[in-house]
C-alpha positions as CSV (number, residue, x, y, z in Angstrom):
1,X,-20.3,45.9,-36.4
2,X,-22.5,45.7,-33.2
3,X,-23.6,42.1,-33.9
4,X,-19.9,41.7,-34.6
5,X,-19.3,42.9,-31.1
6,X,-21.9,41.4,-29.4
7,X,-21.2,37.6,-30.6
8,X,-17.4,38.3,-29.2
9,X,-18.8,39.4,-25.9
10,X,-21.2,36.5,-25.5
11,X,-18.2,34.0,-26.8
12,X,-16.3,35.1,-23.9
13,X,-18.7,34.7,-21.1
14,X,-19.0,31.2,-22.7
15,X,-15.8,30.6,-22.9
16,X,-15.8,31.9,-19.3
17,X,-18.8,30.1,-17.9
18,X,-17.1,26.8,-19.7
19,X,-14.2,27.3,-17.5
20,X,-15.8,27.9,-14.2
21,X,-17.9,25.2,-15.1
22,X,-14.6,22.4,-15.4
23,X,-12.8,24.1,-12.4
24,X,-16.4,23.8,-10.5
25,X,-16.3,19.8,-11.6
26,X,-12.7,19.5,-10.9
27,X,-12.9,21.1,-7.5
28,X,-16.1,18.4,-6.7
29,X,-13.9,15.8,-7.8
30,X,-11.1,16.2,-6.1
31,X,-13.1,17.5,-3.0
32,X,-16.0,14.6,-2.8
33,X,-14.1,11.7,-1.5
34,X,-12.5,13.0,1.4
35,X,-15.5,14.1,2.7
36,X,-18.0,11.3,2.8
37,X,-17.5,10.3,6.5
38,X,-17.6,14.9,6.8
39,X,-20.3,14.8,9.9
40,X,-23.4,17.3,9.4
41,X,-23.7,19.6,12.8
42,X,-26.1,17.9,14.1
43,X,-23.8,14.4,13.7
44,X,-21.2,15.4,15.2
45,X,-21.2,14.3,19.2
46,X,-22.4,11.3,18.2
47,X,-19.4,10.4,15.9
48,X,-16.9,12.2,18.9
49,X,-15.7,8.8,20.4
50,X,-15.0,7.4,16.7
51,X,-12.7,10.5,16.0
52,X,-10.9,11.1,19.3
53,X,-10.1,6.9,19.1
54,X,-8.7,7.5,15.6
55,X,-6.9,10.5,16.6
56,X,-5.4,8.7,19.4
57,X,-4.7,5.1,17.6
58,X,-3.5,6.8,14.4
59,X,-1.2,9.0,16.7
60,X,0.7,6.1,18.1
61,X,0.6,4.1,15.0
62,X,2.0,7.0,12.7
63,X,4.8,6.5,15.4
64,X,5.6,2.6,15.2
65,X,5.0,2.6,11.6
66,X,7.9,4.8,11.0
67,X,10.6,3.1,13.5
68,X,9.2,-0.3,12.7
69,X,10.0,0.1,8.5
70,X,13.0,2.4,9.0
71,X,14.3,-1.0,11.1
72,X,13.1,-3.0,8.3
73,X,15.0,-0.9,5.9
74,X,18.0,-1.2,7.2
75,X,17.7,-5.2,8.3
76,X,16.9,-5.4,4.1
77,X,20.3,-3.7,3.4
78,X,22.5,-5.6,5.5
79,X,20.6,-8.9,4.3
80,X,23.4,-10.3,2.4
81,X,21.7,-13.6,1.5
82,X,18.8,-11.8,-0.1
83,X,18.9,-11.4,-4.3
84,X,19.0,-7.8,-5.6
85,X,16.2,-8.0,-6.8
86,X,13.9,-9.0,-4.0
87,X,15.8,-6.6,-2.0
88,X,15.0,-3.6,-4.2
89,X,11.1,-4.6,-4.4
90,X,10.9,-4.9,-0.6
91,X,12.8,-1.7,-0.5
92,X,10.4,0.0,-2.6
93,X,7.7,-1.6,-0.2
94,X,8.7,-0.7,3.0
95,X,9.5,2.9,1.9
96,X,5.7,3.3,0.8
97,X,5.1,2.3,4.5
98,X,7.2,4.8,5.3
99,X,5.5,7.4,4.1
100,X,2.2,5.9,5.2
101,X,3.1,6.9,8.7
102,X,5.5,10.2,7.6
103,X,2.5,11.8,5.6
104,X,-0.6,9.2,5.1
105,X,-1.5,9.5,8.8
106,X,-0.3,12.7,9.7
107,X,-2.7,14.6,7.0
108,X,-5.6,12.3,8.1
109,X,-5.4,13.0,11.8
110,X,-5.4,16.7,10.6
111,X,-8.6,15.9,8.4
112,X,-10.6,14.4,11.8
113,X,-9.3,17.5,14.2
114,X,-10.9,19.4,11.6
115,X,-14.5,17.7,11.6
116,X,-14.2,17.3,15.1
117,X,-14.0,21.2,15.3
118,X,-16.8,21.3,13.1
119,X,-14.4,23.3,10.5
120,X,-14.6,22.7,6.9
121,X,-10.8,21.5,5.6
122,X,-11.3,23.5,2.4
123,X,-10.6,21.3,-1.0
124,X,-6.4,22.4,-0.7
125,X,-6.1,20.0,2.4
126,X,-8.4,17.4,0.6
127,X,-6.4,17.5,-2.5
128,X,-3.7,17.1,-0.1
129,X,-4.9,13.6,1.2
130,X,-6.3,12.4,-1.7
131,X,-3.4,12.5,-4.1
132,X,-0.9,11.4,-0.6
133,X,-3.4,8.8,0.6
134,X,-3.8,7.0,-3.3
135,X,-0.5,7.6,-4.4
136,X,1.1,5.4,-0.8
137,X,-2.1,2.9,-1.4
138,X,-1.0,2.0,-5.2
139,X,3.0,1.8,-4.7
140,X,1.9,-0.9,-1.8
141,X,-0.3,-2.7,-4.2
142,X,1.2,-2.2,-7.3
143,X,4.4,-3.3,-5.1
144,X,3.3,-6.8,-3.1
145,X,1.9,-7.3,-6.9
146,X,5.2,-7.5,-7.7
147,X,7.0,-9.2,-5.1
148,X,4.4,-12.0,-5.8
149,X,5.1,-12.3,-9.9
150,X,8.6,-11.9,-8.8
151,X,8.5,-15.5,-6.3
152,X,6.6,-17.3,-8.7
153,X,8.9,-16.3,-11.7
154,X,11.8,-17.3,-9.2
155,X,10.5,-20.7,-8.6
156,X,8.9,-21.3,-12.3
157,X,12.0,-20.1,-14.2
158,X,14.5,-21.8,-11.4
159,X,18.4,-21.6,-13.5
160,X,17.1,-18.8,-16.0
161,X,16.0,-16.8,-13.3
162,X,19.1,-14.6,-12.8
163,X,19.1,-14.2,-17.0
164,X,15.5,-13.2,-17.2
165,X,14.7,-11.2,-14.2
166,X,18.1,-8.7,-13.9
167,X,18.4,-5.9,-11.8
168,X,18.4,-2.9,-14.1
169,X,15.0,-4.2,-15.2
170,X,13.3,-4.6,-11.6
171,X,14.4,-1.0,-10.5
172,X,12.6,0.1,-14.1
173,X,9.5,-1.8,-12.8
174,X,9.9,0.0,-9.1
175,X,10.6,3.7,-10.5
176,X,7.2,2.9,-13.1
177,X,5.7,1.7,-10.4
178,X,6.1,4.7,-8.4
179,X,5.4,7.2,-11.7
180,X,2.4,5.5,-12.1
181,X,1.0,5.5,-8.5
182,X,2.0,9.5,-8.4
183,X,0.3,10.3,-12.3
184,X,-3.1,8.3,-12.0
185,X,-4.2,10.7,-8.6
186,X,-3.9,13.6,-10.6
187,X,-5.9,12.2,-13.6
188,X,-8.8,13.5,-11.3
189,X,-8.1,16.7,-13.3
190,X,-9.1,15.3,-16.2
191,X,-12.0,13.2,-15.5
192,X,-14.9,12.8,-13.1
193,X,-14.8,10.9,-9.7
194,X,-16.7,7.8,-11.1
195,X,-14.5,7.6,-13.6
196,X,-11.8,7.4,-11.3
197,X,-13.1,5.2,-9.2
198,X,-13.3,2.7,-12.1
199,X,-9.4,3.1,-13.1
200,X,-8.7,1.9,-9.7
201,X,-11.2,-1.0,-9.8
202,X,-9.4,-1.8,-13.2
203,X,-6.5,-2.1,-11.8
204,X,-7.0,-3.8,-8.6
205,X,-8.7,-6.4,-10.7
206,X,-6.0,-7.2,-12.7
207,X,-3.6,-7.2,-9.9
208,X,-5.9,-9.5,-7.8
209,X,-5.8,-11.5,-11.3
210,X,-1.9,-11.4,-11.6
211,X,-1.6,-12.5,-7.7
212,X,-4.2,-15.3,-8.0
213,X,-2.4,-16.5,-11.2
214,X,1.4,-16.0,-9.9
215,X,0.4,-18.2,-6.4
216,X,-1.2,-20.7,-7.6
217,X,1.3,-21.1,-10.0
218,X,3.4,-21.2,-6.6
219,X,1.6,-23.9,-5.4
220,X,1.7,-25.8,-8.3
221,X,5.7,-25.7,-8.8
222,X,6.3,-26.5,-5.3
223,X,3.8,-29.9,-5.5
224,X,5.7,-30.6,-8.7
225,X,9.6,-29.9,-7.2
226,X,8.4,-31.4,-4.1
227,X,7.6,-34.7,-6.0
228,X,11.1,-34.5,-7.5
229,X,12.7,-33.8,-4.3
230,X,11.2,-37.2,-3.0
231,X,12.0,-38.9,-5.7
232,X,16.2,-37.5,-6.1
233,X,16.2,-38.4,-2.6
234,X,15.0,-42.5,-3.0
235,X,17.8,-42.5,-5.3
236,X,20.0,-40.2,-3.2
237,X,21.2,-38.5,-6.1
238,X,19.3,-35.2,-4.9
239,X,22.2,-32.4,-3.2
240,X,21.2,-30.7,0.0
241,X,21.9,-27.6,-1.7
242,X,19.6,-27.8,-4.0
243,X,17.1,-29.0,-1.8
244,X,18.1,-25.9,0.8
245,X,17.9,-23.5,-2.3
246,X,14.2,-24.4,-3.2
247,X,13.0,-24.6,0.6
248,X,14.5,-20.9,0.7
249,X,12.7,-19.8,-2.1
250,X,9.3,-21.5,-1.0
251,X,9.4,-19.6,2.1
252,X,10.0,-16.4,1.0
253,X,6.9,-17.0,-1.0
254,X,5.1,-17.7,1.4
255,X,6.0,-14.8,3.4
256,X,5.1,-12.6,0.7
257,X,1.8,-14.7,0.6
258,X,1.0,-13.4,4.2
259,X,1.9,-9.8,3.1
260,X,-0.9,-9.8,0.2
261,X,-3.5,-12.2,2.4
262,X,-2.7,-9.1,5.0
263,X,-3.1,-6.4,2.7
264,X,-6.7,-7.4,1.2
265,X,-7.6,-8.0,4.8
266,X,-6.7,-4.3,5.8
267,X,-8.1,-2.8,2.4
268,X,-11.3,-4.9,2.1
269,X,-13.1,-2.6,4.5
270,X,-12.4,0.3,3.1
271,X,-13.9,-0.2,0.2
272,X,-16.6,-2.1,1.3
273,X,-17.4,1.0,3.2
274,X,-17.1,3.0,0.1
275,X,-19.6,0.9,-1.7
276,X,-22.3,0.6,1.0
277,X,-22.1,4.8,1.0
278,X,-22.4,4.9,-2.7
279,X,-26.0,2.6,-2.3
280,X,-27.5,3.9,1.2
281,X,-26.1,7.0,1.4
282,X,-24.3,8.7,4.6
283,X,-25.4,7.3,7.5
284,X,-23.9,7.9,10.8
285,X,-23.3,4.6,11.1
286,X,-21.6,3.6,7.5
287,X,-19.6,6.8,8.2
288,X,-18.3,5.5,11.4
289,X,-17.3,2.2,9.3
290,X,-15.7,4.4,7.0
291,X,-13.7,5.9,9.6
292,X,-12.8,2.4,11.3
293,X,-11.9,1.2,7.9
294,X,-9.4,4.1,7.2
295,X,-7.6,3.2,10.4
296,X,-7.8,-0.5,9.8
297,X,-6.3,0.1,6.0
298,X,-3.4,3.1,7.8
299,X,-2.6,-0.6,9.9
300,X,-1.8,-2.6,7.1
301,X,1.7,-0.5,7.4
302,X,2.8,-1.7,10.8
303,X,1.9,-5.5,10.1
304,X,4.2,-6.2,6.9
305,X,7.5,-5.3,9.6
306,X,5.8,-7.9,11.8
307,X,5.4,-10.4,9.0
308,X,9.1,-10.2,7.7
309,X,10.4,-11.0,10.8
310,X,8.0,-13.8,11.2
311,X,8.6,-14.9,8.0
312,X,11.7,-14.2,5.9
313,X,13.9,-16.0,8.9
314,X,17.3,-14.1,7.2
315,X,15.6,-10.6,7.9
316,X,14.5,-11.5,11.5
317,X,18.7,-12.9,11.9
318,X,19.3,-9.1,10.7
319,X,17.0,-7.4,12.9
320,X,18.1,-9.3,15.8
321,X,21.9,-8.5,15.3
322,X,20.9,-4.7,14.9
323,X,18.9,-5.1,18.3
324,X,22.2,-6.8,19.6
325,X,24.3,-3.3,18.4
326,X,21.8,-1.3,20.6
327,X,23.6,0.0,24.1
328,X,20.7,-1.4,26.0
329,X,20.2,-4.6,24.5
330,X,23.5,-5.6,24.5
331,X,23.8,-4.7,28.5
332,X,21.1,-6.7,29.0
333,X,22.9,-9.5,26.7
334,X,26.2,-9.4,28.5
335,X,24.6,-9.2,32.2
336,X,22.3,-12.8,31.2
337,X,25.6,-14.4,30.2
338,X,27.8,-13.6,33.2
């Protein structure tokens, strides 16, 4: 009877020990990435400049982010010439960027006061950031992923287009894309940081894969269309609208080209940065890469506004009449004219 009790005892400090043990790992986890560029006391003046400049350039670019896309938002809704379907994915887009500047930015300016003060955040305000800071990185991934398979199954499937790719079925592809960029974050319950760290190298992979595939197939269609083109046209049998249509459609590709050549360029550092750390260890000066990298990746938010109005000409025609609505801008207008 006292072996009896004994063996229940001990099971349930095992049991016990078992689950400190998984809430000690899944505390680590969640905990370790956030603090990688976390200064040591000794680190901490000479990493002052890096924080106060990421304070202060995060600061204002939390701010443009957020009037820049909410601008872009509604230019995209009042974009009559634009199919559903693009609309919706850059919808979806520019929302994640959004919430880049709303709650990315915000949390990570937090995160630096903190070090600066040479307080510990605690792991709550690094769970915070690392399922807010993931989450907005995947829907803006997962999403130009999309926009790209979407242009090259525009220009590929041409007439079958509007049968193939409806609109019920790109808002399923939005709402997963969102479910899945929310869930994988908190798979960090579940299994260790490396382990992690190799989902997302999984996926970026095959979405560098699908992008490579989906624009060179671009290029491909448009070499072969363009040879048509030429070739309607020595017969003048080719019809300018046709011709208008498939310019239209190889430019919006080409914007959304410069949107994913823009996006690697912002995220390349960070995880280069992440990499390096992983093989050297924490140096000052690979965390004050880190640290650039962050704000260089945070960026990557204010240029896609840029690039739609550079690029997608029937956006920049919405923006401008918007601008032209504005009390100020339309003073200015009306005092140039008389």
């Amino acid at each position: 009877m006292v072996q009896l009790a004994l063996s229940s005892r001990q099971a349930i400090i095992l049991a016990r020990s078992l689950k400190e043990t998984s809430l000690y790992k899944m505390e680590k986890s969640f905990c370790i990435i956030p603090l990688q560029p976390n200064p040591e006391n000794s680190e901490v003046e000479e990493l002052r400049s890096t924080y106060i400049a990421n304070c202060v350039f995060n600061s204002f670019l939390s701010y443009t982010t957020i009037m820049l896309n909410i601008v872009i938002i509604h230019a995209i809704r009042k974009t009559s010439s634009l199919s559903k379907t693009l609309k919706t994915l850059l919808l979806s887009l520019t929302v994640s960027d959004v919430g880049v500047g709303l709650l990315c930015q915000p949390f990570y300016i937090s995160l630096v006061v903190t070090w600066l003060e040479q307080n510990n955040p605690g792991c709550n305000t690094n769970i915070v950031i690392i399922f807010i800071v993931n989450a907005f990185s995947l829907v803006s991934f997962l999403g130009v992923v999309a926009i790209s398979v979407d242009r090259f199954l525009t220009i590929h499937l041409h007439l079958r287009y509007q049968e193939l790719v409806t609109h019920k079925r790109v808002v399923a592809v939005v709402i997963l894309i969102w479910f899945l960029s929310a869930f994988l974050p908190l798979i960090l319950v579940w299994i260790p940081v490396d382990n992690f760290l190799l989902v997302r190298v999984f996926l970026g992979v095959i979405g560098l894969v699908l992008t490579a595939v989906a624009y060179i197939g671009i290029y491909l269609a448009v070499r072969r269309h363009k040879n048509q083109i030429q070739a309607l046209q020595v017969h003048q049998v080719a019809e300018n609208g046709e011709i208008a249509n498939f310019i239209s459609l190889v430019n919006s590709a080409v914007g959304v080209f410069y949107v994913y050549l823009v996006f690697l360029i912002c995220y390349l550092p960070y995880f280069i940065s992440l990499v390096a750390l992983n093989i050297n260890g924490r140096s000052i000066t690979l965390k004050r890469f880190l640290l650039y990298s962050w704000m260089v990746m945070f960026l990557n938010s204010s240029f896609n506004p840029l690039i739609y109005c550079w690029k997608m000409r029937h956006i920049r025609h919405a923006i401008m009449d918007i601008l032209r609505n504005i009390p100020c801008f339309r003073n200015d207008t009306s005092h140039l004219s008389s």
